[in-house]
DSSP file (Angstrom, degrees, kcal/mol; ACC not computed):
  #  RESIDUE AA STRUCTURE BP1 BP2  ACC     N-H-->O    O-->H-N    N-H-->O    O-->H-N    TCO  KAPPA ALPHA  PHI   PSI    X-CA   Y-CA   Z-CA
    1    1 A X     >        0   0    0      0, 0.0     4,-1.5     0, 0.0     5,-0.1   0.000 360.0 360.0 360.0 -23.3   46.9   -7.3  -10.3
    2    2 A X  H  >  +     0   0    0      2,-0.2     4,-2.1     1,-0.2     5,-0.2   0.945 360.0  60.9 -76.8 -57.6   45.2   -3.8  -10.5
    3    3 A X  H  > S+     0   0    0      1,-0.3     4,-5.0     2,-0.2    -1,-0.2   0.844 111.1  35.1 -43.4 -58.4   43.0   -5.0  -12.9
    4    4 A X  H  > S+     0   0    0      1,-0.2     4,-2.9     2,-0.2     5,-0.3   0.852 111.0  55.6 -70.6 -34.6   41.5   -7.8  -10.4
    5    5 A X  H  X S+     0   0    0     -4,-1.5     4,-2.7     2,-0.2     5,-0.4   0.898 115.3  48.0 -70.1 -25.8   41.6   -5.8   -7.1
    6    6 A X  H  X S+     0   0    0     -4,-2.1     4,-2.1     2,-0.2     5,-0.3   0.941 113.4  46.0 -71.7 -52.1   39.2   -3.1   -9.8
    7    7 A X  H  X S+     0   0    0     -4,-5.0     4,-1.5    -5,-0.2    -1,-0.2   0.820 111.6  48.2 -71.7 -13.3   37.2   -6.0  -10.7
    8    8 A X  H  X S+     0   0    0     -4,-2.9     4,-4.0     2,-0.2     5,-0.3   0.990 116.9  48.1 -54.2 -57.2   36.8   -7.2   -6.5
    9    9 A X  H  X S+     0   0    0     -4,-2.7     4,-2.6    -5,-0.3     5,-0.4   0.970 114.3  46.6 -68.5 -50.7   35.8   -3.2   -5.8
   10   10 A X  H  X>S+     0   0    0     -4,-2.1     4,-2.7    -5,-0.4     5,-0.5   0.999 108.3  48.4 -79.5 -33.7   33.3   -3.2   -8.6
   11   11 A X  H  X5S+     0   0    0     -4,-1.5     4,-5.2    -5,-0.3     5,-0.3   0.999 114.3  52.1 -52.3 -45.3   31.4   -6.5   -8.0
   12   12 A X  H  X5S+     0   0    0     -4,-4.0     4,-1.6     2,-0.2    -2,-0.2   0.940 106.4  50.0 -79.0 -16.8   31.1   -5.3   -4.2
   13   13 A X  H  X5S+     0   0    0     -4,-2.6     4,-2.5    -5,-0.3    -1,-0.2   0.997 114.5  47.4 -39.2 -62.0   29.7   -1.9   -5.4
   14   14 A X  H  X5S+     0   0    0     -4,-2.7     4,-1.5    -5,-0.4    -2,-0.2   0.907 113.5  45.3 -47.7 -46.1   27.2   -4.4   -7.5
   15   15 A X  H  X<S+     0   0    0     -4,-5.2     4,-0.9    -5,-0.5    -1,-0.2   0.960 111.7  57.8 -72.6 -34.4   26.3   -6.8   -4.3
   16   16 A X  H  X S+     0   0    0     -4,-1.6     4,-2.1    -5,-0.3    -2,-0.2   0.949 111.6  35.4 -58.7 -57.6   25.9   -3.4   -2.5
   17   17 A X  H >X S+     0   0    0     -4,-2.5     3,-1.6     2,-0.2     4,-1.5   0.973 114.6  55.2 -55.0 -75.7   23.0   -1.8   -4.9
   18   18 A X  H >X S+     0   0    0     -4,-1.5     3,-2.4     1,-0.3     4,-0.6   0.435 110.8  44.1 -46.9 -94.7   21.5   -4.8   -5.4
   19   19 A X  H 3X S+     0   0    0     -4,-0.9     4,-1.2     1,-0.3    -1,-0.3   0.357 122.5  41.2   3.8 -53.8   21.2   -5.2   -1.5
   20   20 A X  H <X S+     0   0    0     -4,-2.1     4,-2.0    -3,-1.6    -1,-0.3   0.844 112.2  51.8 -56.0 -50.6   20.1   -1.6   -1.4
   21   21 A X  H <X S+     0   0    0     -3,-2.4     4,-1.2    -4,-1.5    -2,-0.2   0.900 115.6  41.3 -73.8 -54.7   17.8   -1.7   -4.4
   22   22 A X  H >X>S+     0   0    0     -4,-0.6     4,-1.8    -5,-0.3     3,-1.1   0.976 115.5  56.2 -59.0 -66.7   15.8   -5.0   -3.0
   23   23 A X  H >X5S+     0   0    0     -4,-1.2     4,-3.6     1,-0.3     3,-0.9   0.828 111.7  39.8 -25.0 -80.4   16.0   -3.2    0.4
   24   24 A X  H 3X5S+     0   0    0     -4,-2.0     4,-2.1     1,-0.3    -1,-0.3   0.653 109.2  55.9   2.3 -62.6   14.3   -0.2   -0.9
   25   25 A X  H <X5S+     0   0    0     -4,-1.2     4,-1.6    -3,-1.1    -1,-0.3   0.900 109.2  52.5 -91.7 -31.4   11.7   -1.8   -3.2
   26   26 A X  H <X5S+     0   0    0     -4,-1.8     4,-2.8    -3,-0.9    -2,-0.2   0.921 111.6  46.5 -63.2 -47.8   10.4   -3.9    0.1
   27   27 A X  H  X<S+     0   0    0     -4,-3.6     4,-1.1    -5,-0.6     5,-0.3   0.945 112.9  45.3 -42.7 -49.6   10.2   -1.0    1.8
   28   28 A X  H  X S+     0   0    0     -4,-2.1     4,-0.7     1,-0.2     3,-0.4   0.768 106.8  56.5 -65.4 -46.0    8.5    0.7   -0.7
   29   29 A X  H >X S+     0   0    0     -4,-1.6     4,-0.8     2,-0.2     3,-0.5   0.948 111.2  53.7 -64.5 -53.9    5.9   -2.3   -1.5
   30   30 A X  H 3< S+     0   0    0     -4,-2.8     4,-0.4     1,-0.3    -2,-0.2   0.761 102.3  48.0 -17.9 -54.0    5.0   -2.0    2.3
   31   31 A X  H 3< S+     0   0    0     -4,-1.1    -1,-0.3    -3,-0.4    -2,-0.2   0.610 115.0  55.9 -90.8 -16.6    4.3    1.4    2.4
   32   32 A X  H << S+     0   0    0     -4,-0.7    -2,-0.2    -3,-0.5    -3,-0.1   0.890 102.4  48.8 -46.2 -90.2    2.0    0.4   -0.9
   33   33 A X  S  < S+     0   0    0     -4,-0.8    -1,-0.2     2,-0.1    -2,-0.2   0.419  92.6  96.4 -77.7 -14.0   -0.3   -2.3    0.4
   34   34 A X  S    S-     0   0    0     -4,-0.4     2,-0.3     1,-0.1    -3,-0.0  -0.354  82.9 -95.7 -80.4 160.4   -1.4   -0.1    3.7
   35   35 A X        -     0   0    0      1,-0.1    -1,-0.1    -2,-0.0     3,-0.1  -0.532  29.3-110.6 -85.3 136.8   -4.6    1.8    3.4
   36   36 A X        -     0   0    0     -2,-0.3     3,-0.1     1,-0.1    -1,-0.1  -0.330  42.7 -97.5 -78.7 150.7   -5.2    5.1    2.5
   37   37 A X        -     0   0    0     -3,-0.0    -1,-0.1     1,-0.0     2,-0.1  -0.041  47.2-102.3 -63.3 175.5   -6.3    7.1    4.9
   38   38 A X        -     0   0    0      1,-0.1     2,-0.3    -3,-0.1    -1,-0.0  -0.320  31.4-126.3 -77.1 159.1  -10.3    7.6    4.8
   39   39 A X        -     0   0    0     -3,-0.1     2,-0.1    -2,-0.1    -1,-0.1  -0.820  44.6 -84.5-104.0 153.2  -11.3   10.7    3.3
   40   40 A X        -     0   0    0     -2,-0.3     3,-0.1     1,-0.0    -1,-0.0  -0.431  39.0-116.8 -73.0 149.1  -13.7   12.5    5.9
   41   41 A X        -     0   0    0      1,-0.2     2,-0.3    -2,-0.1     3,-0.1   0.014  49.8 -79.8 -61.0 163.4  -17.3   11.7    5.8
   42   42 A X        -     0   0    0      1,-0.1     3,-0.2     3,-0.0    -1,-0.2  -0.788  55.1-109.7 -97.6 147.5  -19.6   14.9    4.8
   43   43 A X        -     0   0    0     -2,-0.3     2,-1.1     1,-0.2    -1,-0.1   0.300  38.9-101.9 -79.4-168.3  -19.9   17.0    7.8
   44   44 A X        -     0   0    0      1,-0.1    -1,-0.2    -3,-0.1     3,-0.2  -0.519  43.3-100.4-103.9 124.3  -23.4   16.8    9.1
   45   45 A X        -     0   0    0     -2,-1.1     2,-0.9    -3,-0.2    -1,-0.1   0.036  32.6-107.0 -42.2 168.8  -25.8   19.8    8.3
   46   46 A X        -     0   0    0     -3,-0.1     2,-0.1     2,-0.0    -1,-0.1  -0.786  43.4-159.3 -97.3  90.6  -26.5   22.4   10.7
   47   47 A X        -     0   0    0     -2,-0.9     2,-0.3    -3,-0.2    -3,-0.0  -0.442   8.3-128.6 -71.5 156.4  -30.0   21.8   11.9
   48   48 A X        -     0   0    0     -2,-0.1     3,-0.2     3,-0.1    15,-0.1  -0.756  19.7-101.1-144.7 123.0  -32.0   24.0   13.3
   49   49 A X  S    S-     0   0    0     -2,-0.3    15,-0.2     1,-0.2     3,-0.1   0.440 104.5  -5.0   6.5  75.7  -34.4   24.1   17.0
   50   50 A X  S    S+     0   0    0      1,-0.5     2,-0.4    13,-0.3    -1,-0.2   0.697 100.0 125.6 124.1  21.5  -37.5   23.6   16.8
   51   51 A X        -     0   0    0     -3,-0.2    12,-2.0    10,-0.1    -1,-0.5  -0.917  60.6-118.1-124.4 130.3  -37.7   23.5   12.5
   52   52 A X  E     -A   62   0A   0     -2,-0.4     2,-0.3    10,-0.3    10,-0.2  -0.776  30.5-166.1 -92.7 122.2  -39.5   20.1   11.2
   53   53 A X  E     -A   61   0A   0      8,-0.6     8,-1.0    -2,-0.4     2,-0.5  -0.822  23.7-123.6 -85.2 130.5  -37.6   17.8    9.2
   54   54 A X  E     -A   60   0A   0     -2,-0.3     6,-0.2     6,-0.2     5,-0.1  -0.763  36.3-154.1 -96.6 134.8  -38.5   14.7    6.8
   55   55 A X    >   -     0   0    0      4,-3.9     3,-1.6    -2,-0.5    -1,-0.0  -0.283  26.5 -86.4 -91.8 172.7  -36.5   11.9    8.3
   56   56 A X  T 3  S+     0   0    0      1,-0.2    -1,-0.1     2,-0.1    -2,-0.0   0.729 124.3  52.7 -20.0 -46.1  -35.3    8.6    6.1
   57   57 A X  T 3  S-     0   0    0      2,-0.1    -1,-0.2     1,-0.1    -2,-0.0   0.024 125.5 -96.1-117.3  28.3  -38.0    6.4    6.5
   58   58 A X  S <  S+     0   0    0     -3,-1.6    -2,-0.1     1,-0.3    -1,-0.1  -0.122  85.1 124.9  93.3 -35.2  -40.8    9.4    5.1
   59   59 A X        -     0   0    0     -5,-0.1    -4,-3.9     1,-0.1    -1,-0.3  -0.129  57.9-129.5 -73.4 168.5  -41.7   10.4    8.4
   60   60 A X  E     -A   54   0A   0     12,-0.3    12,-0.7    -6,-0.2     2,-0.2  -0.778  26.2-179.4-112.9 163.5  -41.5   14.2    9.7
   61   61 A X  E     -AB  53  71A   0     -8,-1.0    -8,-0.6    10,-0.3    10,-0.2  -0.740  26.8-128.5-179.0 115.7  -39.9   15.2   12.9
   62   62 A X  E     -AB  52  70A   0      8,-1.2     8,-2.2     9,-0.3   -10,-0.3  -0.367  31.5-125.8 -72.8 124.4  -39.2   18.4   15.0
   63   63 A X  E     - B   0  69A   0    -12,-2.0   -13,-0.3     6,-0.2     6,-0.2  -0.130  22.5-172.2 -72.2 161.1  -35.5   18.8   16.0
   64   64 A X        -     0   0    0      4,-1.5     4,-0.3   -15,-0.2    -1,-0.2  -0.190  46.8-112.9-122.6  31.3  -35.1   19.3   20.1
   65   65 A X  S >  S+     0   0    0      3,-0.2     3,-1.1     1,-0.2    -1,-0.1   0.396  94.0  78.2  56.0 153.0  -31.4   20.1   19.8
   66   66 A X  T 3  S-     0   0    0      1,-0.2    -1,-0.2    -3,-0.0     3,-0.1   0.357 134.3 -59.6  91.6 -10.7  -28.3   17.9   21.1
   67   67 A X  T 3  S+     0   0    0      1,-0.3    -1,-0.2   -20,-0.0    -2,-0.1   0.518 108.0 139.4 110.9 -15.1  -28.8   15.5   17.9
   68   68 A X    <   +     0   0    0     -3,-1.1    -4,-1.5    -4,-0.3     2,-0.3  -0.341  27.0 179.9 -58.3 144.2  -32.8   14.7   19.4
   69   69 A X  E     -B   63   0A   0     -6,-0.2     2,-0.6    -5,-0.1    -6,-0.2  -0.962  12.3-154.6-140.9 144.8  -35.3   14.7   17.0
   70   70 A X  E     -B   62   0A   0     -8,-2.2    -8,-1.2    -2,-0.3    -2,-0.0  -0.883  21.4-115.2-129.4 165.1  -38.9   14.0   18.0
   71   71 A X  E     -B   61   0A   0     -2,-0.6     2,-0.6   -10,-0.2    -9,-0.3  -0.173  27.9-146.6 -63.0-168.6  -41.7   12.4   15.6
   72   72 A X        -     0   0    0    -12,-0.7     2,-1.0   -11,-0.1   -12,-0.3  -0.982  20.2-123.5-165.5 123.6  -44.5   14.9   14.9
   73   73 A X              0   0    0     -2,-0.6   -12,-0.1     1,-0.1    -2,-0.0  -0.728 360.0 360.0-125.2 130.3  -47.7   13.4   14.5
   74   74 A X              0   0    0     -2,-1.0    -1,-0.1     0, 0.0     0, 0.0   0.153 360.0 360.0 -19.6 360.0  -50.2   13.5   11.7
C-alpha cells in the first residue's frame, strides 16, 4: 500500500512540472516573438548659425537656427 500511495505522490509531482514546464516555455516564447526595442537613431549634429551647409540633393544652404535652413543662391 506504501508503495502505491509513493507511486500517486510521484506521478502528481510529474503532472505538476510538466504543467509548470509548458507554462513557463509559453511564457517564455511570448516574451521571444515581441520586438526589440529600437536602438536610438544617431543624434543629429550640432549645426551651427549662420555656417553654409551642402544639403542632400547637392544644393548649399545657410542654417537660420530652430532646424531652418535657407537655400543660398548661386
Amino acid at each position: 500500500m506504501d508503495y502505491l500511495a509513493i507511486l500517486i505522490g510521484f506521478v502528481v509531482i510529474c503532472f505538476f512540472v510538466v504543467i509548470l514546464t509548458g507554462f513557463l516555455e509559453a511564457r517564455l516564447k511570448k516574451n521571444k516573438e515581441q520586438p526589440a526595442a529600437e536602438e536610438p537613431a544617431e543624434p543629429a549634429p550640432d549645426f551651427t548659425v549662420g555656417r553654409i551647409y551642402q544639403m542632400e540633393d547637392g544644393s548649399f544652404a545657410k542654417y537660420a537656427g530652430n532646424g531652418k535652413f535657407l537655400k543660398v543662391k548661386k
